[in-house]
C-alpha positions as CSV (number, residue, x, y, z in Angstrom):
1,X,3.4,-18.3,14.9
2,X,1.5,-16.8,17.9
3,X,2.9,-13.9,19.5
4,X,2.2,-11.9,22.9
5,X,3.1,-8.2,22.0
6,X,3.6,-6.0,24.9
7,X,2.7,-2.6,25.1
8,X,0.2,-3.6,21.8
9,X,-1.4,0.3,22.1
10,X,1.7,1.5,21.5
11,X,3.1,3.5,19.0
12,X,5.0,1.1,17.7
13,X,3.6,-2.1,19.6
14,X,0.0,-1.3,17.5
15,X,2.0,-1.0,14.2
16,X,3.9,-4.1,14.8
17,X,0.7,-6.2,15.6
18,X,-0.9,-4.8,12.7
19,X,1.8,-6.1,10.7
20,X,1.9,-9.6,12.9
21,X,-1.4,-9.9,11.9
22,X,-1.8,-8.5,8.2
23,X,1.2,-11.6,7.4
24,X,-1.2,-14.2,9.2
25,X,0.4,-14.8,12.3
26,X,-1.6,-14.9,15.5
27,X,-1.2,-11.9,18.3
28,X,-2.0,-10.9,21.6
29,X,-1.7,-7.9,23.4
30,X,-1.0,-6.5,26.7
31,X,-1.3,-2.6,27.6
32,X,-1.8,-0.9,31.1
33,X,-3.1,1.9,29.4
34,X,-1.5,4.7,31.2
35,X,-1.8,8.3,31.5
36,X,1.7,9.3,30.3
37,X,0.0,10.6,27.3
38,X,-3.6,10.5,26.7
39,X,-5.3,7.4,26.6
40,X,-7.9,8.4,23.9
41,X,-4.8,7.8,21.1
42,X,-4.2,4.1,22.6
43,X,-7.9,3.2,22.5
44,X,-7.7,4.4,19.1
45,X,-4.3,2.7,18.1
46,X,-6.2,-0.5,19.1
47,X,-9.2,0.2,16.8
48,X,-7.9,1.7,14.1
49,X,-4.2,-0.2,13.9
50,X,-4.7,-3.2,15.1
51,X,-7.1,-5.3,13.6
52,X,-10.5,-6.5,14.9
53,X,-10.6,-9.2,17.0
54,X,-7.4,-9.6,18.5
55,X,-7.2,-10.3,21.9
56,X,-6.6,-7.6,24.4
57,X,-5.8,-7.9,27.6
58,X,-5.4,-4.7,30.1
59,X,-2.6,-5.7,31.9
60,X,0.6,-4.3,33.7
61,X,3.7,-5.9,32.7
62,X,4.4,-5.1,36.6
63,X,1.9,-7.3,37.2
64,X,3.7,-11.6,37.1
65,X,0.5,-12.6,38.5
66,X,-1.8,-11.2,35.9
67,X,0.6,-11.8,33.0
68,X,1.0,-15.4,34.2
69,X,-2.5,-16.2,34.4
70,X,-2.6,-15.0,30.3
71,X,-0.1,-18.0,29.4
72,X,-2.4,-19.9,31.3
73,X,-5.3,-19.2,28.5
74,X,-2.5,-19.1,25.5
75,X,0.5,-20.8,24.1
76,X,3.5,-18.4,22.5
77,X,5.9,-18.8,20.4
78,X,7.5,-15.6,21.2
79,X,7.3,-12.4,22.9
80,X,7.7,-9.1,21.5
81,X,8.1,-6.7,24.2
82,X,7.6,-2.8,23.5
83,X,6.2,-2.0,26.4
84,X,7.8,0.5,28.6
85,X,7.1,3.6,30.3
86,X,8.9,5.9,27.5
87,X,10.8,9.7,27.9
88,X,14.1,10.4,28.6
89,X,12.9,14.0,30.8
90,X,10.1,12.3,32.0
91,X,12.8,10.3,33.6
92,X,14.2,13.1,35.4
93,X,10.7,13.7,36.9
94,X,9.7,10.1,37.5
95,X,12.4,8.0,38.2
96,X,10.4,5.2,40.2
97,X,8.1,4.9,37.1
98,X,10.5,3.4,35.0
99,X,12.3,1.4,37.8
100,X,8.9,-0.4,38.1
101,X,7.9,-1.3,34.3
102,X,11.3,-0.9,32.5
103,X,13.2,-3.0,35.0
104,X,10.4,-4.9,37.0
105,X,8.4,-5.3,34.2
106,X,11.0,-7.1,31.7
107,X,12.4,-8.9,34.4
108,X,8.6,-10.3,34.7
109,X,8.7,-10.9,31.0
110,X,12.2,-13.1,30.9
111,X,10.5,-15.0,33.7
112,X,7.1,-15.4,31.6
113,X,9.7,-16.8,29.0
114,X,11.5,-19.1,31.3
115,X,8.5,-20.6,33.1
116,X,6.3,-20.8,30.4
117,X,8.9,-22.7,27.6
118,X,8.8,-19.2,25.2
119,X,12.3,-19.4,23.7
120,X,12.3,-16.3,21.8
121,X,11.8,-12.6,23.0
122,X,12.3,-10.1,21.1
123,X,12.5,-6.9,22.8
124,X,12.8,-2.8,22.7
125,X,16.1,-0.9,23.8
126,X,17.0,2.5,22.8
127,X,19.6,4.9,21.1
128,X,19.8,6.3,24.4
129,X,22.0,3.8,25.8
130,X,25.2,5.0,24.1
131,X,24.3,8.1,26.4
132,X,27.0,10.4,25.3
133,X,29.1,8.8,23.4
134,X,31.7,10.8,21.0
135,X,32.1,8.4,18.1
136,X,29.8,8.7,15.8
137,X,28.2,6.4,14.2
138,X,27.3,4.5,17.4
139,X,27.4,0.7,17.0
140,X,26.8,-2.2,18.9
141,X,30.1,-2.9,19.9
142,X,30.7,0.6,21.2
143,X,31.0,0.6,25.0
144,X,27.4,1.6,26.4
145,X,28.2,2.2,30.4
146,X,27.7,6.2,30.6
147,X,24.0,6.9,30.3
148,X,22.7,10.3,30.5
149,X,19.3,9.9,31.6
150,X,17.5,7.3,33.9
151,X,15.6,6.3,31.0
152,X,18.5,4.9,29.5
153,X,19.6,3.6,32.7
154,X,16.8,1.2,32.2
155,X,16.9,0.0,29.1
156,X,20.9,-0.8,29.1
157,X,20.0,-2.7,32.4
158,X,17.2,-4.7,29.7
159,X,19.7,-5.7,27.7
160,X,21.6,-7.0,30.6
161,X,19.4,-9.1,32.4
162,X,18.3,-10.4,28.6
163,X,21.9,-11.7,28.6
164,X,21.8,-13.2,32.1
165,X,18.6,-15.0,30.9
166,X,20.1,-16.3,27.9
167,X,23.2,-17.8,29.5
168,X,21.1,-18.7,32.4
169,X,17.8,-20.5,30.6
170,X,18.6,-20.6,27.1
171,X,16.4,-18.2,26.0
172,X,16.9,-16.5,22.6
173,X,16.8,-12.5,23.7
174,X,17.3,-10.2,20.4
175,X,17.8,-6.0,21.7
176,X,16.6,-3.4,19.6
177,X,18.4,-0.2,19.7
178,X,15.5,1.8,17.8
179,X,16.7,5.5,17.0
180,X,13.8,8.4,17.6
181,X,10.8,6.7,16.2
182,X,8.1,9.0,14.0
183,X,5.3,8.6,12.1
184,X,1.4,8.2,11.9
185,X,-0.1,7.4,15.7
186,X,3.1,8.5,17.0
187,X,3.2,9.7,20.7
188,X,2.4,13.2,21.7
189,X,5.7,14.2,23.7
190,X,8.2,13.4,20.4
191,X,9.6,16.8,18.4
192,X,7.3,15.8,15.1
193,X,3.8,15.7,17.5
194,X,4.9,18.8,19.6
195,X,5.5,20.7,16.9
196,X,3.1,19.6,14.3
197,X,0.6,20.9,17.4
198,X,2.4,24.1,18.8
199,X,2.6,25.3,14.8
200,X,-0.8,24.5,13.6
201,X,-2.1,26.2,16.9
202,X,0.1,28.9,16.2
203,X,2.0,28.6,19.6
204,X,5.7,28.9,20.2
205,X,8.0,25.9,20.0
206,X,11.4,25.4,21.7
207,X,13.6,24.7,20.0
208,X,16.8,23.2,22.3
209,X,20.3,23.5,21.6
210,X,19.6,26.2,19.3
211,X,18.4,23.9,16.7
212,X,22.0,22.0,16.2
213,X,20.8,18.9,17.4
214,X,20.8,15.9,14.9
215,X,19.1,12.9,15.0
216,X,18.6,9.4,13.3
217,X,14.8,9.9,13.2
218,X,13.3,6.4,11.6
219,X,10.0,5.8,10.0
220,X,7.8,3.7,11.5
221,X,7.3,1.2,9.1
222,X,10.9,0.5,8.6
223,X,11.0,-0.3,12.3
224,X,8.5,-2.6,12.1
225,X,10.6,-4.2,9.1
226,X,13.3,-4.8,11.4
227,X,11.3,-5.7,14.0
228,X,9.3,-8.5,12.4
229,X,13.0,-9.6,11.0
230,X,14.3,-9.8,14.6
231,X,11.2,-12.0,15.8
232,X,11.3,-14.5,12.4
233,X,15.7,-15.0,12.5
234,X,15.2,-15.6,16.3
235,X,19.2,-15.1,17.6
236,X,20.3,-16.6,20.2
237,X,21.7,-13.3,22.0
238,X,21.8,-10.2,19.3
239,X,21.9,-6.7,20.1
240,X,20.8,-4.4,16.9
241,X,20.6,-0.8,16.1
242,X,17.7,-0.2,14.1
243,X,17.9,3.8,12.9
244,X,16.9,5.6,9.7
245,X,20.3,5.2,8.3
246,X,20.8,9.4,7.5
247,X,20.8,12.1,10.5
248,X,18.6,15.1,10.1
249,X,20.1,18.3,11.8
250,X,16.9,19.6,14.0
251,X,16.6,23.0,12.0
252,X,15.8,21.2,8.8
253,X,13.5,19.1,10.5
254,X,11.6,21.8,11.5
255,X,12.3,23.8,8.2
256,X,10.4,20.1,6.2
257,X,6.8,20.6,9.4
258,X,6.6,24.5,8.2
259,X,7.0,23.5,4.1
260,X,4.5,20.4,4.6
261,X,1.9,22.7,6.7
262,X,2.3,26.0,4.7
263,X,3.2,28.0,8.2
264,X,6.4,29.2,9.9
265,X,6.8,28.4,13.5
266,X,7.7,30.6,16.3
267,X,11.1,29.5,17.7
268,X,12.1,29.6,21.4
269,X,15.9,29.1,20.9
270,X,17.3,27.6,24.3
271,X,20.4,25.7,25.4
272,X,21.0,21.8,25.5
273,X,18.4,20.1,28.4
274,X,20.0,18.1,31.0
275,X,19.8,14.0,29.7
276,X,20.2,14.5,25.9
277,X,22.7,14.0,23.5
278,X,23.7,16.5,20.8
279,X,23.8,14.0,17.9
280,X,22.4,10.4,17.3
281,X,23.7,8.3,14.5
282,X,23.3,4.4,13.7
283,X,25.8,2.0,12.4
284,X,23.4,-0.7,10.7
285,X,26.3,-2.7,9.7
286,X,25.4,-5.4,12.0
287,X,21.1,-4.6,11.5
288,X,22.1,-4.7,7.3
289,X,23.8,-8.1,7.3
290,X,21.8,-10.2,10.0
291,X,18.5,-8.5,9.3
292,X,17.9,-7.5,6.4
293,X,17.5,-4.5,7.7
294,X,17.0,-1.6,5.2
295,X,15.4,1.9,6.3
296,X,13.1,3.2,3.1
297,X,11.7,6.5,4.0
298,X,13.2,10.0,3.3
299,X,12.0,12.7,6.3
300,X,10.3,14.8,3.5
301,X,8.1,11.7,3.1
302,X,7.7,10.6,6.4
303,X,6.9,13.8,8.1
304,X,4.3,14.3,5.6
305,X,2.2,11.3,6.2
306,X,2.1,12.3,9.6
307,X,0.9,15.3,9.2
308,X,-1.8,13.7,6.5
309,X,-2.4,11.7,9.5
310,X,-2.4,14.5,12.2
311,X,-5.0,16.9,10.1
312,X,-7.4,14.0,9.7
313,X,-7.2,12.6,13.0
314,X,-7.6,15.5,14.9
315,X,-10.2,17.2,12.3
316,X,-7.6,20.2,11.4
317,X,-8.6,21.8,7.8
């Protein structure tokens, strides 16, 4: 099939296109390219992920004219969109930002679908949307109306207007409910980047609610898994949680960076920061029986192809 992947520079955007591409379907990608995080590591997502000759368009999903005038030069059969201005704390700072491409921008993308006869989107939301939620594991029947952050704000207001456009057009609009994301080409403001840097550098690294945090972290490639199942089973309205299927408490997280880079880091202990969650857990119930969905990697083995990746990216001996 032919797909238009937004946000294709990515983190996970490149790494799903790869994969789009490595099984022989037929991608193109949209990216603004911004300066949340350095641009350097999306131009090299797009050269070293994603492979040669796909096309690229520089585009903000903000932007219905400019995306409307790329359906004009292609035919889709779906959309996968990942693009999104990303960070729950950066949330707290920029608020407008993610008003504009979260909200404007996938509202632009449902009316890309609509006008444009693409049935299928497929399309990112977020563990954050179960905000703070007490049961544990979260699942997608839990009630999601108490976000935490502006970030997740957004996304649950996605999922949402995905539903309205579904009952609306008859438009097939699968959620993804990815929990914490790592791996190789992963973004610079996660935990795993932060403190692969701060440690190597031999700089202090905070460390917040005194290291009894846990999370769901999921490899990359398993996302992509569940991400290329949601696009091929093509629901008519789905909501999934795709997580990593065991939470890691944040000290042993950052017990597995020291034992993988042979150095102990210096620990700023410091309370709980306003917009997270103490604990993140997915029920894949749902993901396991309609996907197919089946997270592979242990932590140990996952944080330690990033850091392969880390040292020879950035030229660390």
């Amino acid at each position: 099939m032919k797909v238009l992947v937004t946000g294709g520079a990515g983190f996970i955007g490149s790494h799903v296109a790869k994969a789009l591409v490595a099984r022989g379907d037929e991608v193109v990608i949209v990216d603004n390219m911004n300066d949340y995080y350095d641009p350097t590591l999306k131009e090299s997502r797009l050269k070293e992920v994603v492979p040669a000759g796909v096309p690229f368009y520089m585009v903000d999903i903000a932007n219905y004219e400019e995306l409307s005038s790329i359906c004009k030069e292609h035919s889709f059969d779906a959309i996968c969109h990942l693009a999104a201005q990303a960070g729950v704390r950066y949330s707290l700072e920029n608020p407008s930002a993610y008003e504009q491409t979260n909200n404007q921008g996938t509202l632009n993308i449902l009316e890309l679908a609509r006008h444009n006869s693409i049935k299928n989107v497929i399309y990112a939301s977020s563990s954050s949307v179960y905000g703070a939620n007490t049961k544990i594991p979260f699942s997608e029947s839990d009630p999601v109306e108490k976000p935490m952050s502006l970030y997740a704000a957004t996304k649950r207001s996605n999922e949402l207007m995905a539903y309205t456009y579904h009952s609306l057009y008859g438009l097939n609009c699968t959620g993804l409910r990815f929990f914490t994301v790592y791996g190789p080409y992963g973004r610079p403001d996660m935990a795993l980047f932060l403190f692969t840097k701060a440690i190597l550098e031999g700089e202090p690294i905070n460390v917040f609610n005194y290291g009894d945090m846990e999370r769901d972290f999921t490899y990359v490639d398993d996302i992509v898994a569940g991400v290329l199942s949601a696009i091929d089973k093509s629901y008519p309205y789905e909501i999934f949680n795709l997580g990593g299927d065991h939470p890691i408490k944040l000290s042993y997280f950052i017990e597995t960076i020291e034992k993988e880079l042979g150095k102990e880091a210096e620990k700023n202990l410091l309370p709980l920061q306003p917009g997270d969650v103490p604990r993140t857990m997915a029920d894949l119930t749902k993901a396991k029986e309609m996907l197919g969905f089946n997270p592979q990697t242990r932590i140990e083995e996952g944080i330690k192809n990033f850091i392969q990746w880390y040292k020879e990216y950035y030229s660390v001996q």
